[in-house]
KEMARNU-160765 format. One record per residue (C-alpha): x, y, z; residue in three letters. Coordinates in steps of 0.5 Angstrom, whole numbers, plus 500, padded with zeros to 3 digits. Example, Ala and Ser with C-alpha at 12.3 -4.5 7.8 and 13.67 -1.06 7.14 Angstrom:
BEGIN
525491516ALA527498514SER
This chain:
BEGIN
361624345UNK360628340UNK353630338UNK354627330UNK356621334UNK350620339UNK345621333UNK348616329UNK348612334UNK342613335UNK339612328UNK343604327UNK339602334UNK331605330UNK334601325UNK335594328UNK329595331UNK326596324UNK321602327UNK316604323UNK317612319UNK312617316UNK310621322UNK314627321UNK320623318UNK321617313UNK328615315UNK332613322UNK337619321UNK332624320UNK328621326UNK334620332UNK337627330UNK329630331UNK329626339UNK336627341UNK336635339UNK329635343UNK331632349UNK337637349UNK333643349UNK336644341UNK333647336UNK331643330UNK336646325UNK342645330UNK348643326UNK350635327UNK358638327UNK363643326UNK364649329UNK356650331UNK356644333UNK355643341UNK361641343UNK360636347UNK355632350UNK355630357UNK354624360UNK348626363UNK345629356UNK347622354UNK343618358UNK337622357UNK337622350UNK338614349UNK332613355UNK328616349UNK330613344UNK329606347UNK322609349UNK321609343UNK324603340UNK320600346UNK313603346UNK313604338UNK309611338UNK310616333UNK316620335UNK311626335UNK307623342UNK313623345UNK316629345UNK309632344UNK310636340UNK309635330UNK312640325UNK308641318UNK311647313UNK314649318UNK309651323UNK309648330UNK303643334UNK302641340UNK300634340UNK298627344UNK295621343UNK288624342UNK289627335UNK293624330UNK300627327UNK299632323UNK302631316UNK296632311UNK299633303UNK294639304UNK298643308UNK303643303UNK299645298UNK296652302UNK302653303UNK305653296UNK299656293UNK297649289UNK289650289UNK289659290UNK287658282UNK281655284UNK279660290UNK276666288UNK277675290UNK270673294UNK274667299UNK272668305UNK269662308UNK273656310UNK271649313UNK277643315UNK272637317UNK277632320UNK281638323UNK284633329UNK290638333UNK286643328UNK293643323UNK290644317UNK285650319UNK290653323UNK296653316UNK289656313UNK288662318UNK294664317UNK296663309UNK289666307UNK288672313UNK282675310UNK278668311UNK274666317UNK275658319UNK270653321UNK274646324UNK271640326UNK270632328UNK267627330UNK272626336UNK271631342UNK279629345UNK281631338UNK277638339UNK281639346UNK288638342UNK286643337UNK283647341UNK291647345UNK293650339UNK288655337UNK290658342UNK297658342UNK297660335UNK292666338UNK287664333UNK281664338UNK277670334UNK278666327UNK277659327UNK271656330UNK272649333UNK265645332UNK263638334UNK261634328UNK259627325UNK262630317UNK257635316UNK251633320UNK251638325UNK247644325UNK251649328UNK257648324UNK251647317UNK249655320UNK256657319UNK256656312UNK256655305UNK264654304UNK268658300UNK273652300UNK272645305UNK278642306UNK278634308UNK282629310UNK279624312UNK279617315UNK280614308UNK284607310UNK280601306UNK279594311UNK286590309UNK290596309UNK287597317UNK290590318UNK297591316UNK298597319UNK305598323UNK304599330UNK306606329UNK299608326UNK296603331UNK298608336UNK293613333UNK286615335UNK283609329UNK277613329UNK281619324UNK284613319UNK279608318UNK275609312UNK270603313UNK266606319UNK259603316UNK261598313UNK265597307UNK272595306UNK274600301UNK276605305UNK271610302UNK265609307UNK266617310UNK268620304UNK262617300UNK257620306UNK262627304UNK261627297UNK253627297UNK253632303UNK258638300UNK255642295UNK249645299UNK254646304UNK259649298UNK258656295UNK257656287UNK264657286UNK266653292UNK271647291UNK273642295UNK280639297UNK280632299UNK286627301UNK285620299UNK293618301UNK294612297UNK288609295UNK286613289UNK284606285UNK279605291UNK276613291UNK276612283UNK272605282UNK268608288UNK266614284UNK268613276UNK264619273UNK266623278UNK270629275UNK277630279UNK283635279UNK288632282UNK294636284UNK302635284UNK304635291UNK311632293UNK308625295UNK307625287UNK299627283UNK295621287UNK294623293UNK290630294UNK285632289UNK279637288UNK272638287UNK269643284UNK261644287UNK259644279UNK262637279UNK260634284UNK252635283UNK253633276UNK
C-alpha cells in the first residue's frame, strides 16, 4: 500500500465515525496523515506522494497505523493524547491527559507580532495564568528573549506536564512555574507587576459544557469550564481576573485574554469594558486586550 492510500483511507474511517476535530487539525485528511505519519516514525512535512514519498509501506507498518486510528475512533481522544505529543506555530509540546491541547489563538499573535505595538522598550516581565503544558509562556520565552516569565495554574498535574516541557525546550533559568488559583497566590503576586498577563482561561459558559464533543470531554474540565462559582455565562474566572489584574500590572502593562467564541457572553458580562480586539486567523472575536488604564476606569 502506498502511503497516500493508507491516509485516505484512513481519513474515510474518521469520517464515518464522525470524530470530532479542533485539536490541532479541523479535518479527517489532516488528522489521519498527522497519525499515520506519527506512528511510522516520519516527519510531519513527509510527502503523501511522488518521489519523496516512502515507497511503500509494509504490512506491518499497515497494522500498526490502522490500530490507532481505530484507537482513536474507539476511544475519541484528541489525537495529541495519544501520540503524546501537540504542535502550535511550529513549536513542538509534550502533552497527556493532565493539560489540555495546546491551541490558544494567543500563540499566533506572539508569534505574528499582533500585540508588540502594545509592548513597550522596558518589557520584561511576563505572567501566562492558566499556562497548562506551559505552551503559551514557553512561545513567549522565546519570541520575547529578554523577558523573564512567570506561568502558573491552579492545576498541580498541568504544572508537571509543563514543567516536561520547560525542560525540554531548556527554559528552566527563564520561566517560573507557580501554583495558583488565578492571582491569589503570593508567590506568584511577589514576582510581579507584569509587563504583559496573558490568559486563556476556562471560559466555556454552562449550556456549551453540555454539548461538548467527547473529544473535549477528554480534557481536564478544570481548564474549559468557565462557571466554577456558579454562573452559567462562562465568565465567572474571568470576571474573578478582571478585578484582580491592574495591581498586579505595570502603568503601561496590558492584558491579552482569549475568550474563544463567547465574546456575546464576555460583552454582556462586561458593557462598559473598553476592549481591543485582535485579528487572528479564527477571525477578530476571539482574543482581545486590556490595557491596566482601562480595566481601572
Amino acid at each position: 500500500m502506498k502511503l497516500r492510500e493508507l491516509v485516505e483511507q484512513s481519513a474515510r474511517q474518521l469520517q464515518a465515525a464522525q470524530v470530532a476535530f479542533g485539536h490541532g487539525t479541523d479535518n479527517a485528511l489532516d488528522e489521519a496523515a498527522w497519525l499515520v505519519l506519527w506512528q511510522l516514525g516520519l516527519p510531519l512535512d513527509t510527502a503523501l506522494d511522488g518521489p519523496d514519498a516512502p515507497a511503500t509501506i509494509t504490512a506491518t507498518q499497515q497494522s500498526a497505523c490502522i490500530s490507532l486510528i481505530e484507537r482513536r475512533i474507539n476511544t475519541r481522544k484528541p489525537a495529541a493524547y495519544l501520540t503524546r505529543q501537540a504542535w502550535l506555530q511550529g513549536f513542538a509540546f509534550y502533552v497527556d491527559e493532565r493539560a489540555i491541547v495546546p491551541r490558544s489563538l494567543i500563540a499566533e499573535l506572539l508569534v505574528d507580532g499582533g500585540i508588540d505595538y502594545f509592548l513597550h522598550e522596558g518589557t520584561q516581565k511576563v505572567l501566562d495564568l492558566c499556562t497548562g503544558n506551559g505552551s503559551l509562556a514557553i512561545i513567549a520565552a522565546q519570541v520575547y528573549p529578554d523577558t523573564v516569565v512567570c506561568a502558573s495554574d491552579l492545576s498541580h498535574d498541568a504544572l508537571d506536564v509543563a514543567a516536561i516541557n520547560v525542560t525540554q525546550h531548556a527554559l528552566q533559568s527563564r520561566i517560573q512555574l507557580l501554583a495558583s488559583d488565578g492571582m491569589q497566590s503570593p508567590a506568584l503576586q511577589a514576582q510581579g507587576p507584569f509587563d504583559l498577563i496573558l490568559c486563556n482561561p476556562p471560559y466555556v459558559n454552562a449550556d456549551s459544557m453540555t454539548a461538548l464533543p467527547p473529544e473535549f470531554r477528554a480534557e481536564p474540565a478544570l481548564a474549559l469550564d468557565g462557571n466554577a462559582d456558579g454562573g452559567r455565562d462562562g465568565m465567572d474566572f474571568v470576571r474573578r481576573l478582571l478585578r484582580d489584574a491592574p495591581q498586579h500590572l505595570n502603568p503601561q502593562g496590558v492584558l491579552v485574554l482569549e475568550i474563544g467564541h463567547e465574546r456575546a457572553f464576555f460583552e454582556a458580562a462586561f458593557p462598559a469594558l473598553q476592549a481591543v480586539w485582535l485579528p487572528t486567523s479564527a477571525g477578530e472575536d476571539q482574543v482581545l486586550l486590556l490595557t491596566r488604564e482601562s480595566l481601572i476606569s
